[in-house]
C-alpha atoms as one frame of an Amber mdcrd trajectory, in Angstrom:
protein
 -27.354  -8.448   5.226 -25.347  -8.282   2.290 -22.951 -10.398   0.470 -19.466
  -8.510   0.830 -16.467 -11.145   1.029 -18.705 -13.849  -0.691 -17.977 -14.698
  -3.877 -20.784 -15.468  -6.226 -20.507 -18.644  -8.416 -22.347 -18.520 -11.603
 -23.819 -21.569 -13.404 -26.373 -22.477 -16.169 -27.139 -25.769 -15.999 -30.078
 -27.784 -14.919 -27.730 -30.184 -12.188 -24.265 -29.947 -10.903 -21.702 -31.824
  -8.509 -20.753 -30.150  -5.501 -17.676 -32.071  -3.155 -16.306 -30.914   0.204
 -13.115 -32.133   2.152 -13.657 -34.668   5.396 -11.516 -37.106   7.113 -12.544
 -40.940   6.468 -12.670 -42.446   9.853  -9.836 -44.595  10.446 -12.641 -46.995
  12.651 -15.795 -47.495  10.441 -18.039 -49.054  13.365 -17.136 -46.482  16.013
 -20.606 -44.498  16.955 -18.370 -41.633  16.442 -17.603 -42.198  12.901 -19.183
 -40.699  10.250 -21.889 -42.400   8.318 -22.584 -40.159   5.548 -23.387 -36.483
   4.984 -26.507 -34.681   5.017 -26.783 -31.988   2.222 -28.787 -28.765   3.001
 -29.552 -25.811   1.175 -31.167 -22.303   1.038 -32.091 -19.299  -0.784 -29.366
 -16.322  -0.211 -30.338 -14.019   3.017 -33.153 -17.108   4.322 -32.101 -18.082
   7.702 -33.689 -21.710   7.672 -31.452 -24.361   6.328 -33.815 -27.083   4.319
 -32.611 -30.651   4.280 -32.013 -31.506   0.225 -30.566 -35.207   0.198 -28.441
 -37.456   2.090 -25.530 -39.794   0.539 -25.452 -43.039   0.939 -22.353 -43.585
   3.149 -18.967 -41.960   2.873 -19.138 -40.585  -0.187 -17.508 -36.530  -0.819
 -19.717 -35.322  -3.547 -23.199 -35.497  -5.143 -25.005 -34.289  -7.844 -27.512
 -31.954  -7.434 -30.950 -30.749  -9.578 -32.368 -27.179 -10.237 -35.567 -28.904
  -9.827 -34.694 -30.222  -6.262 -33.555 -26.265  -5.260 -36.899 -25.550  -6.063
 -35.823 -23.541  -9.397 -33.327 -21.022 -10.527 -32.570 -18.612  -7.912 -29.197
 -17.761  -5.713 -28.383 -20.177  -2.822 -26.199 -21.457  -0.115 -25.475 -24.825
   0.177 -24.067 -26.725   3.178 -22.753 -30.078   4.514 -23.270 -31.938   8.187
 -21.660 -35.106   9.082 -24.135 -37.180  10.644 -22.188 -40.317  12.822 -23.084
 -43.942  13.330 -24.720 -42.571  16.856 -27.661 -40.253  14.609 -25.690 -37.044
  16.014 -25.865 -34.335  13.614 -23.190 -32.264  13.647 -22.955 -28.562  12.949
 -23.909 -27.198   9.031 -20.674 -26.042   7.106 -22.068 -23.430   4.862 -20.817
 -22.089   1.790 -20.610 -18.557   2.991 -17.997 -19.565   6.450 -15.228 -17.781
   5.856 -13.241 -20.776   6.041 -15.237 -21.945   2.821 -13.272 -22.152  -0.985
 -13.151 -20.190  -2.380 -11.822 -18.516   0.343 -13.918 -15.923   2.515 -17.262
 -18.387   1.087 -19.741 -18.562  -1.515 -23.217 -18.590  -2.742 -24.635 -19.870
  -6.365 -26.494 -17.773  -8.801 -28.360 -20.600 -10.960 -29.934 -19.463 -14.476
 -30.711 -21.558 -17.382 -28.537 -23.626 -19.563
């Protein structure tokens, strides 16, 4: 597997902000809605996506630590809506085409 059409993003820092696009639910209490977002992550060619935090309600970014990757490496990242009902919906990786930068992503993470 390689990386052709992926762009790499480099950073050195020990945390960063990542934010993704959704719709806010025009009904908040529907069991359809969405509550919040589960963030995953996971090191470039791994198959297994590993759950790395959760916001707290609607929110379209977070912050994220080196330390909570599990060090400096290359990754993925993705987001999943989860709705009022518990349903998890489907991963949106970095690396879907339909990603941005466009054809997807991956970080390469070194030292500030």
């Amino acid at each position: 597997m390689g990386t052709s059409g992926l762009s790499p993003i480099y950073i050195a820092r020990d945390s960063f902000l990542i934010g993704w696009e959704a719709e806010k639910p025009q009904i908040d209490e529907l069991p359809s809605s969405v509550s919040h977002f589960n963030i995953y992550y996971r090191k470039l060619f791994q198959k297994k996506w590993i759950l790395l935090k959760s916001t707290c309600g609607f929110r379209l970014s977070t912050t994220i630590s080196v330390a909570d990757l599990g060090g400096y490496d290359s990754y993925e990242l993705g987001v999943a809506e989860v709705l009022n009902n518990g349903k998890i919906m489907e991963i949106h990786s970095s690396s879907d085409t339909s990603a941005r930068p466009a054809g997807g992503w991956y970080l390469v993470i070194s030292p500030p």
